[in-house]
N, CA and C of each residue as an Amber inpcrd file, in Angstrom:
protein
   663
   0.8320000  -1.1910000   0.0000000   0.0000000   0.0000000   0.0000000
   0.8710000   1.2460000   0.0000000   0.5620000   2.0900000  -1.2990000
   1.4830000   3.4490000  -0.7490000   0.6140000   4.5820000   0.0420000
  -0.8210000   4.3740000   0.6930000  -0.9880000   5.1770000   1.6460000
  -2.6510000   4.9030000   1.9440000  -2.7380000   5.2430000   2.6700000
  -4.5670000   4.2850000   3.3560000  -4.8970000   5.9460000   3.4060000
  -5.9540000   6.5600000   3.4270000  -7.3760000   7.2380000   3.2770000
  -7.9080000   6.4170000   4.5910000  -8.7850000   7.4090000   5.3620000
  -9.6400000   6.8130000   5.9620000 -11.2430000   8.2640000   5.4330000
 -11.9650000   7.3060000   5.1910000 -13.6590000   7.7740000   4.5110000
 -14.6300000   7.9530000   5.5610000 -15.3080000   8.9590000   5.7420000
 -16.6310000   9.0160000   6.8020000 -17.5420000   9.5810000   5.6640000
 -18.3790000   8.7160000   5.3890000 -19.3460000   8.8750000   4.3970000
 -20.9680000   9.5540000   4.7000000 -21.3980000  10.8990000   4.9200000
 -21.9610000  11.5950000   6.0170000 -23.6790000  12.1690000   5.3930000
 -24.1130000  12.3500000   6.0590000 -24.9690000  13.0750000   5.6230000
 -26.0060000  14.7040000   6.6840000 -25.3970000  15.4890000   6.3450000
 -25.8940000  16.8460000   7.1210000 -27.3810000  16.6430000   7.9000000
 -27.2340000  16.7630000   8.9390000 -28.3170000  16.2630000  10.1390000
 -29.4140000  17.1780000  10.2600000 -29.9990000  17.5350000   8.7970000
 -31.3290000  18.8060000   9.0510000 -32.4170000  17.9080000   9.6510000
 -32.7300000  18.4620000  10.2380000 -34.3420000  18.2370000  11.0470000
 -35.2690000  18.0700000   9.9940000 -35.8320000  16.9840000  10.0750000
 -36.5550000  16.4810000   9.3710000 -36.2760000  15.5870000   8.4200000
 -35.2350000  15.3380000   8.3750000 -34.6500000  14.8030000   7.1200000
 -32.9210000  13.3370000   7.6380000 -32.8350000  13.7060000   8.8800000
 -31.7390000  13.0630000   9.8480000 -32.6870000  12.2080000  10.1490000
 -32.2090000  10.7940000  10.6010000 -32.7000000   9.7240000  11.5250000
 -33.8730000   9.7860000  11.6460000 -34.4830000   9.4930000  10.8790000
 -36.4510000   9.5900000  10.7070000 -36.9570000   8.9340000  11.6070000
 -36.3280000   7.4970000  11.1580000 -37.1170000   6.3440000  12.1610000
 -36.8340000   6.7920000  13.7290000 -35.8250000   7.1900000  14.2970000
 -35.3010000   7.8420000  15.4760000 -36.4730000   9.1850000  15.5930000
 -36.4440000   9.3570000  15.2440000 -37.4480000  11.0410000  14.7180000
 -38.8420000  10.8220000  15.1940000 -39.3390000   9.7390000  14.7360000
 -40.6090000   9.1810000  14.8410000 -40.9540000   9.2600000  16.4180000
 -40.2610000   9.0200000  17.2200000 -40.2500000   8.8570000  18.8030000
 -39.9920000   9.7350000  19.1490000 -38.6670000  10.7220000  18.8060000
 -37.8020000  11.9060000  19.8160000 -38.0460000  13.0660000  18.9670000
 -38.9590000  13.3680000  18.6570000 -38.4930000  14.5610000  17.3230000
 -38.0920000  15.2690000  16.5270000 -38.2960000  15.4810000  14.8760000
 -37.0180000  15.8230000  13.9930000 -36.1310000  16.5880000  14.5260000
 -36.1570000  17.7520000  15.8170000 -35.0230000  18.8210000  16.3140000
 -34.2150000  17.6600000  16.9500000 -34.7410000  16.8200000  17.8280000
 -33.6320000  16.0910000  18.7090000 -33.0460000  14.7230000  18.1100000
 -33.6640000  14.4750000  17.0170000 -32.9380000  13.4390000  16.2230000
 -31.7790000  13.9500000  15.6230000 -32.0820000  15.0750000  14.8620000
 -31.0010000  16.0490000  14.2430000 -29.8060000  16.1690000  15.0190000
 -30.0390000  16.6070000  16.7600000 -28.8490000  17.3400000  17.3070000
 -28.6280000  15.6150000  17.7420000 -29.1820000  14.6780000  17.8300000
 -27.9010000  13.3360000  17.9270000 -27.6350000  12.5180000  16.8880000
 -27.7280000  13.3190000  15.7760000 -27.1420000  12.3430000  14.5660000
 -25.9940000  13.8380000  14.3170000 -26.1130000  15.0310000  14.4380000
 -24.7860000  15.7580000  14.5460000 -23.5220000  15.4830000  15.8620000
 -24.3730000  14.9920000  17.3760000 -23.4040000  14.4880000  18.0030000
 -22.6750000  13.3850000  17.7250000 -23.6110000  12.0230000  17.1770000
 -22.8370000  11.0480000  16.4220000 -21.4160000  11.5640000  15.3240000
 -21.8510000  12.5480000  14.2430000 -20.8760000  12.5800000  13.2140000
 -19.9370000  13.7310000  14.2240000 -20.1130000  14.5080000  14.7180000
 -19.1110000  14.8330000  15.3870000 -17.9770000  14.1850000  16.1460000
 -18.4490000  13.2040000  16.8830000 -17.6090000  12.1920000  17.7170000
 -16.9160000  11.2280000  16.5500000 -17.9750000  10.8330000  15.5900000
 -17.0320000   9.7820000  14.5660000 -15.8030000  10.6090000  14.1300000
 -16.2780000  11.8510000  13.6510000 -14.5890000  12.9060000  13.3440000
 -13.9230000  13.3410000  14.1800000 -14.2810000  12.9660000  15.3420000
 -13.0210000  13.3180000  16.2090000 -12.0560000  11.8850000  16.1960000
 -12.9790000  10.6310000  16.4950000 -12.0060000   9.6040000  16.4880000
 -11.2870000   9.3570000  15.0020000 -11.8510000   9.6980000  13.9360000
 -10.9830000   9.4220000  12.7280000  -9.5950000  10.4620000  12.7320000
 -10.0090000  11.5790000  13.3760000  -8.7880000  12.6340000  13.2000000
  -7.6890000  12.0470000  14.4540000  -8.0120000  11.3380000  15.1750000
  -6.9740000  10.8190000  16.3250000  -6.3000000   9.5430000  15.8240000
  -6.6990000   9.0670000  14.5580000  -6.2170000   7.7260000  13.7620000
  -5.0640000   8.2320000  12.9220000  -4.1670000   7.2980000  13.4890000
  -3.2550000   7.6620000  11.9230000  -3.4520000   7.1190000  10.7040000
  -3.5740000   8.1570000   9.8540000  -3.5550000   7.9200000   8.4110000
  -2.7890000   8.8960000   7.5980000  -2.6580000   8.4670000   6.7000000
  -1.8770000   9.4880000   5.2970000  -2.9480000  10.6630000   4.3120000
  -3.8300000  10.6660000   5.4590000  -5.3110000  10.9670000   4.5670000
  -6.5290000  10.8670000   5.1570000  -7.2480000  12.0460000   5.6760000
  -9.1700000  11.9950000   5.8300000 -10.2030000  12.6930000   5.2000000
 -11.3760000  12.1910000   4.9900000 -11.8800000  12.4920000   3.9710000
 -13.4380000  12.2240000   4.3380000 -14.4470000  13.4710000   3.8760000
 -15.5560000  13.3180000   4.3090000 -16.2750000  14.0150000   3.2010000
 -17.3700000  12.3320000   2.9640000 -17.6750000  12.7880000   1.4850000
 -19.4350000  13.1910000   2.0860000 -19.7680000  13.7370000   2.0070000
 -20.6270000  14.3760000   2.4230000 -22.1600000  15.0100000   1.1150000
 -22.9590000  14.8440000   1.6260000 -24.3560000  15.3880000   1.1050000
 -25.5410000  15.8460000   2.0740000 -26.1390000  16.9630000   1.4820000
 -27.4270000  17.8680000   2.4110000 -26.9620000  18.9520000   2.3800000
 -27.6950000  19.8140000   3.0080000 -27.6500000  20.9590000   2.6570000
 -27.1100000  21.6470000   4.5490000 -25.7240000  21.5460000   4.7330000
 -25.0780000  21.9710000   6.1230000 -25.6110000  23.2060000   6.6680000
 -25.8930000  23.9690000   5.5850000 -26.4620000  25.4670000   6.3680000
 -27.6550000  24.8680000   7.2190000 -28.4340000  24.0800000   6.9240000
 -29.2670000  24.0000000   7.6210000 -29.3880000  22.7520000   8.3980000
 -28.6020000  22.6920000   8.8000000 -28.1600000  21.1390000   9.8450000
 -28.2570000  21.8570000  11.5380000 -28.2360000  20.9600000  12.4890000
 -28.4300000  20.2620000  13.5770000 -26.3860000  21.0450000  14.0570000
 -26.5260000  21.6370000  14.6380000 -24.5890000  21.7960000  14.8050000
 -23.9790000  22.2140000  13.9780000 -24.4180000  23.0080000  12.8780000
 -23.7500000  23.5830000  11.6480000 -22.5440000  23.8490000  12.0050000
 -22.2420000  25.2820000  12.6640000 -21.1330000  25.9110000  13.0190000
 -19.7210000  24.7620000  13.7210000 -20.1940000  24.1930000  14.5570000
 -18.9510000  23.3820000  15.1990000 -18.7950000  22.1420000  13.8960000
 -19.6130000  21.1960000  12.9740000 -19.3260000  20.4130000  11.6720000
 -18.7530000  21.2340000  11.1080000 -19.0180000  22.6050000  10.7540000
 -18.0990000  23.3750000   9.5880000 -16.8720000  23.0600000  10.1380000
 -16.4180000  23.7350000  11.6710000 -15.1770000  23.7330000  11.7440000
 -13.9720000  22.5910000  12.0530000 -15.3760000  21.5120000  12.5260000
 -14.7740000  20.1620000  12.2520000 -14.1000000  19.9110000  10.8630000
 -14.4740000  20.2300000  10.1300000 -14.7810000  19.9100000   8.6770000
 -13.3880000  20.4450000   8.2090000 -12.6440000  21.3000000   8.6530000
 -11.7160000  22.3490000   8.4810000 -10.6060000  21.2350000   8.2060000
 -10.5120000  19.9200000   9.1450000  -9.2940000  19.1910000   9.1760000
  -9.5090000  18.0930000   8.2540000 -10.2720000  18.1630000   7.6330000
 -10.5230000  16.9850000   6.4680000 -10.6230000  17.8380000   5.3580000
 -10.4230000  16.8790000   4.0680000 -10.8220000  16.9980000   2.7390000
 -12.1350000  16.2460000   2.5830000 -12.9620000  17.4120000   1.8630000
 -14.4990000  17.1840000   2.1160000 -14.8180000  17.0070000   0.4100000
 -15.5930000  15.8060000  -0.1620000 -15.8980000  15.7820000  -0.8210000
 -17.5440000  15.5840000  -1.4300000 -18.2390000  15.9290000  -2.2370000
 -19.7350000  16.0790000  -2.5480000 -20.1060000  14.4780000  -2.5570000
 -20.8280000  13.5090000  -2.6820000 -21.0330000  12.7700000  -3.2700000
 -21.8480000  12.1750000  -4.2510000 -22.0310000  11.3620000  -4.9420000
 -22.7920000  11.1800000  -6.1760000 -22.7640000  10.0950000  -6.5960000
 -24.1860000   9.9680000  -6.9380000 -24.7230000   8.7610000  -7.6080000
 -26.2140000   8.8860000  -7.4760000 -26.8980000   7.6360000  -7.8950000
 -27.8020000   7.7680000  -8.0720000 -28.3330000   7.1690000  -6.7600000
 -28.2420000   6.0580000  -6.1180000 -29.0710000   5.7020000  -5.0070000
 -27.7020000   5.4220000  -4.1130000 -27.8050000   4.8340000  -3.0700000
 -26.7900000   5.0000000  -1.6940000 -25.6340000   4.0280000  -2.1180000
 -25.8830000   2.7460000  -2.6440000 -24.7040000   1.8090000  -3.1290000
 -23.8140000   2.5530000  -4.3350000 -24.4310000   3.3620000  -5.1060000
 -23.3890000   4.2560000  -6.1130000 -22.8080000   5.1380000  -5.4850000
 -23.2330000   5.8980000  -4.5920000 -22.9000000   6.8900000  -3.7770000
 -21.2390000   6.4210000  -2.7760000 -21.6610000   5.0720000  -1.9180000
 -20.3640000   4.2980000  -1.5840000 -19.0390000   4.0880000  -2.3670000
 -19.8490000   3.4270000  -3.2600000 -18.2900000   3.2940000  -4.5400000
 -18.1720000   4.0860000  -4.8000000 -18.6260000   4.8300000  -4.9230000
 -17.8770000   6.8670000  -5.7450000 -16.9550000   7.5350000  -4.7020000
 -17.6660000   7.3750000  -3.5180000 -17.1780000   7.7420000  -2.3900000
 -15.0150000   7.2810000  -2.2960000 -15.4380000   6.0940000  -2.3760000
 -14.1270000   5.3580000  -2.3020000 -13.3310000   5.8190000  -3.2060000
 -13.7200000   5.8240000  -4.5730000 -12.7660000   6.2690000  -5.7390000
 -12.3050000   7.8030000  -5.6970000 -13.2720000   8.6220000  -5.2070000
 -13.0300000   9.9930000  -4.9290000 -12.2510000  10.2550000  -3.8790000
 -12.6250000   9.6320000  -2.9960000 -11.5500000  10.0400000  -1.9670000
  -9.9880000   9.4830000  -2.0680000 -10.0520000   8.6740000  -3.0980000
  -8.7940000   7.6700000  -3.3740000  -8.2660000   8.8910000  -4.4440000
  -8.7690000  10.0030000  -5.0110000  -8.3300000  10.4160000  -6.5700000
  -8.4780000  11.9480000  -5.3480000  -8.7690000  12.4450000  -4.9510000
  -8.9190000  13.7150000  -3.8950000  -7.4500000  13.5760000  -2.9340000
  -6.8060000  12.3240000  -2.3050000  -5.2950000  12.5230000  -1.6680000
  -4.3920000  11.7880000  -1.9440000  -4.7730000  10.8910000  -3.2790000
  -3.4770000  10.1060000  -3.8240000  -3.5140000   9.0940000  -2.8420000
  -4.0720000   8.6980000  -2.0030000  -4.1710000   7.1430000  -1.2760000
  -4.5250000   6.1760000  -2.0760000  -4.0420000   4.8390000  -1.8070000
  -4.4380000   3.7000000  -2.7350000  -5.5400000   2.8390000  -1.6250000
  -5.0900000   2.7140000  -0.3570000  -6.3390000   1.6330000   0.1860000
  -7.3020000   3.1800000   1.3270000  -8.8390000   2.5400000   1.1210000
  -9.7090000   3.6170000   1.6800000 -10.0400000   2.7160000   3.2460000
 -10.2500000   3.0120000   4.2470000 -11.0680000   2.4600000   5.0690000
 -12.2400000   3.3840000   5.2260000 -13.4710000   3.2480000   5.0660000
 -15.0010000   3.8260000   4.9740000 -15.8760000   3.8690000   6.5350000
 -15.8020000   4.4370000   6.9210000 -17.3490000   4.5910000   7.5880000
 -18.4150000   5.4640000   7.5490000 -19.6540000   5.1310000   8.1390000
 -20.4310000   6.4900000   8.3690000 -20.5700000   6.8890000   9.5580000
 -21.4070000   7.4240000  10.1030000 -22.1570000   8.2110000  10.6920000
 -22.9990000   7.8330000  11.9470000 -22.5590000   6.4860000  12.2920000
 -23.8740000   5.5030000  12.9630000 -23.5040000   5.0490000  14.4030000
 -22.2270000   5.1580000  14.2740000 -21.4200000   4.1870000  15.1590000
 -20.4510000   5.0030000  15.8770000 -21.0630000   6.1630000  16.8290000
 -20.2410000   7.0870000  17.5890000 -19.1500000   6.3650000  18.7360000
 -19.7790000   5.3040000  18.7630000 -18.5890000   4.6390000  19.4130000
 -16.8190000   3.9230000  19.5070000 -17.0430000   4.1790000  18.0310000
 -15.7740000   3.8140000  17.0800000 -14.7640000   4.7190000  17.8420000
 -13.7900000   3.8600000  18.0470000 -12.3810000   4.4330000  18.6330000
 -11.1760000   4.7220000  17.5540000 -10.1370000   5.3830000  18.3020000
  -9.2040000   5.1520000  16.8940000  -8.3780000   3.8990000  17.2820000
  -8.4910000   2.9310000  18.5210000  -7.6060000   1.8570000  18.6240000
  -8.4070000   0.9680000  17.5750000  -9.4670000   1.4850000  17.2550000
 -10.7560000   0.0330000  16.7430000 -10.7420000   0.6140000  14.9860000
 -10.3650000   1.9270000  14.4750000 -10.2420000   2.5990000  13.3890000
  -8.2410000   1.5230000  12.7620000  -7.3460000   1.7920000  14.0230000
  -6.6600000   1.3210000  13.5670000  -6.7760000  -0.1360000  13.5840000
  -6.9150000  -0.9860000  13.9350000  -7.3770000  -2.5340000  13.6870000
  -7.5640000  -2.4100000  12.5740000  -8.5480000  -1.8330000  11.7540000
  -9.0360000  -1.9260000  10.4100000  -8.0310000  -1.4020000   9.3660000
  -7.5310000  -0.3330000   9.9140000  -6.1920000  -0.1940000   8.8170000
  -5.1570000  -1.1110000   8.6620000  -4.9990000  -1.2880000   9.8310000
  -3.9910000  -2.4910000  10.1570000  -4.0990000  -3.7230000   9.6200000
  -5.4920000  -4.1110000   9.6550000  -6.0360000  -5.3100000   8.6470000
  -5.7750000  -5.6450000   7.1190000  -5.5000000  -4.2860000   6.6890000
  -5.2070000  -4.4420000   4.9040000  -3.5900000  -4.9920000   4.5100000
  -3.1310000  -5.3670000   5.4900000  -1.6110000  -5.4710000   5.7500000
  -1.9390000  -7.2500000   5.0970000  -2.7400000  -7.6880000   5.9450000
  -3.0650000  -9.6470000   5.6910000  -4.0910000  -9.6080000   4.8850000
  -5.0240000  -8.7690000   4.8050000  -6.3880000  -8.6830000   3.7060000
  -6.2250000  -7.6580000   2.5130000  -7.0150000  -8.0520000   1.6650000
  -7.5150000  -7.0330000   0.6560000  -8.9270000  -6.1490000   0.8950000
  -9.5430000  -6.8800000   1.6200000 -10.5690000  -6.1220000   2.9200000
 -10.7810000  -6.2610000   3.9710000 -11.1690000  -5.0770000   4.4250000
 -11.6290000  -5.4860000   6.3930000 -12.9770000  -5.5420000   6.2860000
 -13.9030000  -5.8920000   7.0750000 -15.9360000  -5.7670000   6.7670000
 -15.9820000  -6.0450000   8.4120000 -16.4950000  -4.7410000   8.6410000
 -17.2320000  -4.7920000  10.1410000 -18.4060000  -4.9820000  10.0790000
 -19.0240000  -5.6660000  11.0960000 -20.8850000  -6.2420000  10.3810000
 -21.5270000  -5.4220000  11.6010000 -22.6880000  -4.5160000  11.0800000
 -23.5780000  -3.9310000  12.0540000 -24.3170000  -4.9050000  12.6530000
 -25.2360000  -5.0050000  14.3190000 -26.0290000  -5.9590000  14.8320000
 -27.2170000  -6.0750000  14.0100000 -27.6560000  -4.9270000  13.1340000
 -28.8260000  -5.2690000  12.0120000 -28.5680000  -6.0040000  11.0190000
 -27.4650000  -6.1990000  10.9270000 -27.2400000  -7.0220000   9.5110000
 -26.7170000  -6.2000000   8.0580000 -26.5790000  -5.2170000   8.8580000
 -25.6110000  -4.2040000   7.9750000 -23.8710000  -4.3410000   8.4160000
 -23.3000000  -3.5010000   7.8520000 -21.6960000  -2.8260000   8.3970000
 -21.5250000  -1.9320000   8.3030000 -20.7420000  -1.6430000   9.5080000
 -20.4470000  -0.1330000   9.8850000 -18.8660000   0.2870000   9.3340000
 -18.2590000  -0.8820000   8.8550000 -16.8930000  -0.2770000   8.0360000
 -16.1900000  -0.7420000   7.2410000 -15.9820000  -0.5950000   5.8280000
 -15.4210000  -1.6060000   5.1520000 -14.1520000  -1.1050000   4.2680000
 -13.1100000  -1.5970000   4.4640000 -12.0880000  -1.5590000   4.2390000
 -11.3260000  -2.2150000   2.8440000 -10.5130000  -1.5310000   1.7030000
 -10.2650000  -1.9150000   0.5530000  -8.7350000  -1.5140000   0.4650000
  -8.0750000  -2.3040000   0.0680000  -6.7980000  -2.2720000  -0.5320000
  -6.6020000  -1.4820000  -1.3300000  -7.1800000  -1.3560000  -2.2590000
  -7.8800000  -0.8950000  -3.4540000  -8.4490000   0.0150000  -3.3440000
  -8.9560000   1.0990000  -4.3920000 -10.1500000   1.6100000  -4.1000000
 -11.4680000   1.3250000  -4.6270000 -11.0310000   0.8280000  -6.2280000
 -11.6130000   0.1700000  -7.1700000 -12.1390000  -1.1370000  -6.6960000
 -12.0990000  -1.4350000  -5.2990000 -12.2390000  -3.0180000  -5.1820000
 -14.0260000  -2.3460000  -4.6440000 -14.1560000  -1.2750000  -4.3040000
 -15.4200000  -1.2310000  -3.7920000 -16.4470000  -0.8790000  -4.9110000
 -15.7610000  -1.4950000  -6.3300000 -17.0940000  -1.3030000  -6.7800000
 -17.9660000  -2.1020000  -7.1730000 -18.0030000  -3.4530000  -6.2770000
 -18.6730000  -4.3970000  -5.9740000 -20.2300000  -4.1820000  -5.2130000
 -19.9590000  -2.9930000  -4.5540000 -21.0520000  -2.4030000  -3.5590000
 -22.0710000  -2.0430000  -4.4790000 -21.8440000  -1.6210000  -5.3520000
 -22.7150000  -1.2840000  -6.5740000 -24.2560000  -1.9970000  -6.8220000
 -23.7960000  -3.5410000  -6.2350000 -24.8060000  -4.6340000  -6.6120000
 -25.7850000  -4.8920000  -5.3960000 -24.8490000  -4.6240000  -4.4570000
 -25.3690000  -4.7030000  -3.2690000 -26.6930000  -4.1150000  -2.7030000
 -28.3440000  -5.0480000  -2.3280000 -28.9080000  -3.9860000  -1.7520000
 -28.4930000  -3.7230000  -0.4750000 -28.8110000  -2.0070000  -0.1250000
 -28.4730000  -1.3450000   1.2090000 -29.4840000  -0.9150000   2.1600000
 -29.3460000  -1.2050000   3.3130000 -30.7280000  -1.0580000   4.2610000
 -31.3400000  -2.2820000   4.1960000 -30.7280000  -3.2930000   4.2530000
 -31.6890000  -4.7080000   4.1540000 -31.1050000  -5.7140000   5.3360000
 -32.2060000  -6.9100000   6.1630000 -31.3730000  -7.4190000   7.2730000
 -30.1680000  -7.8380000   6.3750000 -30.1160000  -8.6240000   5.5190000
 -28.7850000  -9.1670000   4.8740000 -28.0070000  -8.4320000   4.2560000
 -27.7390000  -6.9210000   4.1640000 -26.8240000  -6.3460000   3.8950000
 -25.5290000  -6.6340000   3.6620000 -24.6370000  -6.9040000   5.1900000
 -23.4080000  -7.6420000   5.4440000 -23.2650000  -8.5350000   5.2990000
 -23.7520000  -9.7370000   4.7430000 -23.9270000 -10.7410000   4.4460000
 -23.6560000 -10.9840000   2.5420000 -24.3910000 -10.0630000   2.1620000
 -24.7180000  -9.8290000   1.0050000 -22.7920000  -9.0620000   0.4560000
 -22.7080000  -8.3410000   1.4760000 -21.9160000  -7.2060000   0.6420000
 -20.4840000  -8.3750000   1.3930000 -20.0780000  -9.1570000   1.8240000
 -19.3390000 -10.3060000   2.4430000 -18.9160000 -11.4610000   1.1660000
 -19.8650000 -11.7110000   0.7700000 -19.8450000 -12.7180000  -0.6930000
 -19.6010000 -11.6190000  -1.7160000 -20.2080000 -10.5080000  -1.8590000
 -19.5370000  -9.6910000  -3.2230000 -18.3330000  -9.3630000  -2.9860000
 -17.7560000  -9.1000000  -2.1640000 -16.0860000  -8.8810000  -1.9300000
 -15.4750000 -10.2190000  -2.3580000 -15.9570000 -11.2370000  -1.6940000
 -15.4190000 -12.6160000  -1.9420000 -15.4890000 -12.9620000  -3.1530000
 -16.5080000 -12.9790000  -3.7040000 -16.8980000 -13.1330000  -5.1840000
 -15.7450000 -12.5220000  -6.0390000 -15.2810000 -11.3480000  -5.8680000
 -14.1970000 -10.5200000  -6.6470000 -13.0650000 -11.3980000  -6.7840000
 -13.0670000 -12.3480000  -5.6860000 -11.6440000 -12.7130000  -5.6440000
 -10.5730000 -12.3260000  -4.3890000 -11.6590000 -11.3340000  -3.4080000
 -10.6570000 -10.6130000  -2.3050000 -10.9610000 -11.4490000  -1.0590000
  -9.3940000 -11.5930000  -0.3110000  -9.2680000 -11.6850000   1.0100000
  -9.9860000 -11.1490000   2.0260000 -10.6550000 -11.4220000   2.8750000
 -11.3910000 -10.4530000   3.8500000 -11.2610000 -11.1160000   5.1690000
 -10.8870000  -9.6510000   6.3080000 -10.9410000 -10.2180000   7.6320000
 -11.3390000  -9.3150000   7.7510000 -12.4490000  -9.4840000   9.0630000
 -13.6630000  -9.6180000   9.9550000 -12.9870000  -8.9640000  11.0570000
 -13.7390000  -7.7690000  11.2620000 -13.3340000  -6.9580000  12.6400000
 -14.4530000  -6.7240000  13.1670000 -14.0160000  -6.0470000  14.5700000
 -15.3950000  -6.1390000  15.7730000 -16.9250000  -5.5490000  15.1410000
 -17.6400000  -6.6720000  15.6970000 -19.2580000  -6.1280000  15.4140000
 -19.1760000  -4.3620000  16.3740000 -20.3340000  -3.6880000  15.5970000
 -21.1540000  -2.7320000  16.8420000 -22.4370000  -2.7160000  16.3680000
 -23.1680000  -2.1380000  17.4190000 -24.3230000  -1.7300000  17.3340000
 -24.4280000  -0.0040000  16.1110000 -25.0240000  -0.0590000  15.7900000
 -25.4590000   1.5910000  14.7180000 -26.5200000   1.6580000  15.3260000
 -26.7910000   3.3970000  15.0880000 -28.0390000   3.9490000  15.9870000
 -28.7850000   4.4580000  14.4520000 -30.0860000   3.5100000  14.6420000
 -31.2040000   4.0740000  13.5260000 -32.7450000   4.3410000  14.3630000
 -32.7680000   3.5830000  15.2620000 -33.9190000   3.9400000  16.1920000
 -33.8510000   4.1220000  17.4780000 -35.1590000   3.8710000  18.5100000
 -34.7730000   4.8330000  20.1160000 -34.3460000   3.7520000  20.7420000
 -34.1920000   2.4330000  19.9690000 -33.6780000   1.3570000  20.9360000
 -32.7210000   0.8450000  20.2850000 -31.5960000   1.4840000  19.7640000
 -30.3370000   1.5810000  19.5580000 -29.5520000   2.3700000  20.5550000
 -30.5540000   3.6080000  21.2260000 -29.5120000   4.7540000  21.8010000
 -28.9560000   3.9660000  23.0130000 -29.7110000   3.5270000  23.7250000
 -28.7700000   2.7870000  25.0140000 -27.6640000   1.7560000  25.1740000
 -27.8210000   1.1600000  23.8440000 -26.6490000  -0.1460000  23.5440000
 -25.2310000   1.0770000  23.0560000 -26.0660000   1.7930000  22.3140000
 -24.1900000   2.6700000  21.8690000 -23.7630000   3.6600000  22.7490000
 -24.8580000   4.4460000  23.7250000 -24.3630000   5.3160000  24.5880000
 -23.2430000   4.2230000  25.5890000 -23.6920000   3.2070000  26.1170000
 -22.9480000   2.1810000  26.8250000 -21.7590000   1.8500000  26.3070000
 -21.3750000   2.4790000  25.1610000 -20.7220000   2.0550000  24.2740000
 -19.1060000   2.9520000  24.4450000 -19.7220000   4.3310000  24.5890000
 -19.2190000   6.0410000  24.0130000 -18.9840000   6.2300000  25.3640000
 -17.8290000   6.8950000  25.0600000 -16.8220000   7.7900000  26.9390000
 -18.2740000   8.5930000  27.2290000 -17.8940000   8.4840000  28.6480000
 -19.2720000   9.2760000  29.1300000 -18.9540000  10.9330000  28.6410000
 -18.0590000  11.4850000  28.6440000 -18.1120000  12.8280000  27.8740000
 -18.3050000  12.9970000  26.5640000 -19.0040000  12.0790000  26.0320000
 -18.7800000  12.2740000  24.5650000 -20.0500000  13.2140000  24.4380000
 -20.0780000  13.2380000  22.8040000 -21.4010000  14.6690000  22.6830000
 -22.5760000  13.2930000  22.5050000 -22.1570000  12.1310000  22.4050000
 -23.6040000  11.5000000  21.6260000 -24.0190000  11.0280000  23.6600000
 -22.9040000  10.8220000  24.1390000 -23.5060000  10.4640000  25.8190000
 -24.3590000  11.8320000  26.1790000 -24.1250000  12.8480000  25.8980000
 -24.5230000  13.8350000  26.9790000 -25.8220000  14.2100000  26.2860000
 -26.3430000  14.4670000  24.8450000 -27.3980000  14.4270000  23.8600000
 -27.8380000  13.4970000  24.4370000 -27.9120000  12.0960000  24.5500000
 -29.0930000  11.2060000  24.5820000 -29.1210000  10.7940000  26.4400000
 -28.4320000  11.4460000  27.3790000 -28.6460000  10.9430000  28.2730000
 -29.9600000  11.0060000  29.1310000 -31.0430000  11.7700000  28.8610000
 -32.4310000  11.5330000  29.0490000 -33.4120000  10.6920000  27.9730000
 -32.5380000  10.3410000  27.0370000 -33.0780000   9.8080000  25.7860000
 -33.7860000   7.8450000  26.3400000 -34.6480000   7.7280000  26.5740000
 -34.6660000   6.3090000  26.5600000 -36.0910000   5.7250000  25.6190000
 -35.6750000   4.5140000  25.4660000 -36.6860000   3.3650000  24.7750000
 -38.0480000   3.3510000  25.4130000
């Protein structure tokens, strides 16, 4: 590898439009301000990771987000890129190739937005992984993943085929890596927060000072 990228693949936390299903229970203002404490905390632990490269490919409209001002200036220490495609699996692979063609890195490690609990000892595991693999695949408890890791950047455009938001997600997107022909090791499960009975498994999760602990600490199921 001549240099790993690490990807937070994001989306601006406007009210109404952030964590719906979460929304449904706590309302679009307070879903908003803990899906901005989530992506806040995920960029703090990616910026405490070593890499040769960070990168946040991002879509929505930030002026009108949940924490605007402190994401902008988060935002300051990354290379921020638009993203594009047509539905969320094009959006991933673009993601990867862009951020791979945006700092001259050859392997990407990806996450989003879900999993405020992510450390950088648990960020580096996954970098560290491309050393024996051609991918890393962290599997969400829904049956999704919360991080997937490519040698390559081009290797993620397998995701393409993949449906997203489905219980078999990780499962699905596990055999299309394999299918390619790539090596893959398996790093720690977590929980992702999409509804109100996610918040207590990941707050348990997150330093008690974090922004997603102190946002949801009246928050319950």
């Amino acid at each position: 590898m001549t240099g790993t990228c690490l990807l937070v693949v994001a989306k601006a936390p406007v009210p109404g439009l952030a964590k719906t299903r979460l929304a449904a229970t706590v309302g679009d203002v307070t879903a908003a301000e803990i899906a901005a404490a989530a992506l806040l905390d995920t960029l703090d632990a990616v910026a405490q990771t070593p890499a040769d490269a960070r990168v946040v490919a991002l879509t929505g409209d930030l002026d009108a987000a949940a924490g605007s001002a402190e994401i902008r200036s988060r935002l300051e220490d990354f290379v921020v890129v638009d993203q594009r495609g047509e539905d969320f699996a094009d959006r991933l692979a673009n993601a990867h190739v862009d951020a791979a063609a945006a700092t001259g890195a050859t392997a990407v490690v990806q996450i989003g937005m879900d999993t405020p609990q992510v450390s950088p000892d648990l960020l580096t595991e996954c970098v560290d992984g491309l050393a024996a693999h051609d991918a890393v695949l962290g599997m969400a408890r829904d049956g999704g993943w919360w991080v997937l890791g490519v040698r390559a950047a081009a290797a993620a455009e397998c995701l393409r085929e993949v449906p997203m938001s489905a219980p078999d997600t990780g499962a699905v997107t596990l055999t299309a890596l394999r299918d390619t022909g790539l090596s893959v090791g398996l790093v720690t499960e977590l929980a992702d927060v999409d509804t109100i009975d996610d918040v207590e498994t990941v707050r348990s999760a997150c330093p008690a000072g974090s922004r997603f602990s102190r946002i949801t600490a009246t928050v319950e199921a």
